[in-house]
C-alpha positions in Angstrom: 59.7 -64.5 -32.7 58.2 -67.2 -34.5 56.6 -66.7 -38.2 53.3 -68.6 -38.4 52.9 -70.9 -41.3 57.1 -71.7 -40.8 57.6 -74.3 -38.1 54.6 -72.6 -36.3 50.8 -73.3 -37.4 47.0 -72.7 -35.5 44.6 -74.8 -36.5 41.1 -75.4 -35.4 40.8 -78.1 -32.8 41.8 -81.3 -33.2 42.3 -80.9 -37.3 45.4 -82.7 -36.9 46.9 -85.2 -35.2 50.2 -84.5 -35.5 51.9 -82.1 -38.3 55.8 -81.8 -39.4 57.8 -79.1 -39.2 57.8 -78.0 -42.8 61.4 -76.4 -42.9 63.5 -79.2 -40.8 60.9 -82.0 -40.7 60.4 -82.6 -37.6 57.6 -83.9 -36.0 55.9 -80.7 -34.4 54.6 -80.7 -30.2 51.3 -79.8 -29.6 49.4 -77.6 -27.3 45.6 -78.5 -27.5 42.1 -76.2 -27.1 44.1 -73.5 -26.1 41.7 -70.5 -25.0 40.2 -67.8 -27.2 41.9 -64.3 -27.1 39.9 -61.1 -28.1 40.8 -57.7 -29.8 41.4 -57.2 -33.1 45.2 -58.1 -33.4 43.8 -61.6 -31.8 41.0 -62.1 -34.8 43.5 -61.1 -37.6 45.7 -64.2 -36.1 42.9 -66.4 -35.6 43.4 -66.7 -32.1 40.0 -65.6 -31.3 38.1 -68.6 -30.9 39.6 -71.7 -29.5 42.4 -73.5 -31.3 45.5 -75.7 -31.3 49.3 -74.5 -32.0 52.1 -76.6 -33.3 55.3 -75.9 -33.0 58.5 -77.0 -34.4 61.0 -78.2 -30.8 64.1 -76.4 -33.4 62.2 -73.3 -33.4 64.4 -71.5 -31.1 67.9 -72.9 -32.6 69.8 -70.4 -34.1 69.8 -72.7 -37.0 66.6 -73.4 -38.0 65.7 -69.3 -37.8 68.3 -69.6 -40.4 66.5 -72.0 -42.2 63.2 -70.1 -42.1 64.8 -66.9 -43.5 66.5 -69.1 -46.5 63.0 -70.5 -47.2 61.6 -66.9 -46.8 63.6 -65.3 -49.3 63.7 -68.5 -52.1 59.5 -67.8 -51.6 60.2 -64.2 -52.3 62.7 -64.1 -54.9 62.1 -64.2 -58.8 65.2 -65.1 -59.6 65.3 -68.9 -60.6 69.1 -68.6 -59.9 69.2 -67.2 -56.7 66.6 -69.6 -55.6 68.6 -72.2 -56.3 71.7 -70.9 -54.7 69.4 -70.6 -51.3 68.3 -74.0 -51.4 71.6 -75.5 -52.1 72.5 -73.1 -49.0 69.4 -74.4 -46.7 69.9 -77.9 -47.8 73.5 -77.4 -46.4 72.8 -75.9 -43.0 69.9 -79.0 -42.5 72.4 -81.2 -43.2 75.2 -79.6 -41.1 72.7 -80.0 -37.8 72.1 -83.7 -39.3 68.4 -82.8 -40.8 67.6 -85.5 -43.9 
């Protein structure tokens, strides 16, 4: 399942354009005005009101849920070593599936 806010973002309608994937780069498809949901899980998600997802089109390759974890844990980590051990490792796997 995909993370919001990696590769995956709501926004009120028509805020943007277009957006890029911020872990590959790639320039993100669109669904527009999608409906509003209700219930509470739906508010806590902002899906209840009407809005518009972007998605990464590598969100579902094995490589680039790779890629989100990486970024995951260099955000989490407080190591300044380890964090750069992750993103040498993340800059790696983009480049092995030819991500500049």
């Amino acid at each position: 399942m995909a993370t919001q806010g990696y590769g995956l973002f709501v926004t009120e309608p028509n805020a943007y354009k277009s957006l890029e994937c911020n872990i590959c780069g790639a320039e993100c498809l669109v669904e527009r005005n999608l409906p509003a949901k209700s219930g509470f899980i739906a508010a806590m998600a902002r899906m209840d009101k009407p809005r518009d997802e972007f998605s990464c089109p590598n969100l579902e390759k094995e490589w680039h849920k790779q890629a989100v974890q990486l970024v995951m844990e260099i955000e989490k980590t407080p190591s300044k070593r380890l964090a750069q051990l992750m993103q040498q490792d993340l800059e790696d796997l983009l480049q092995e599936n030819n991500i500049h």
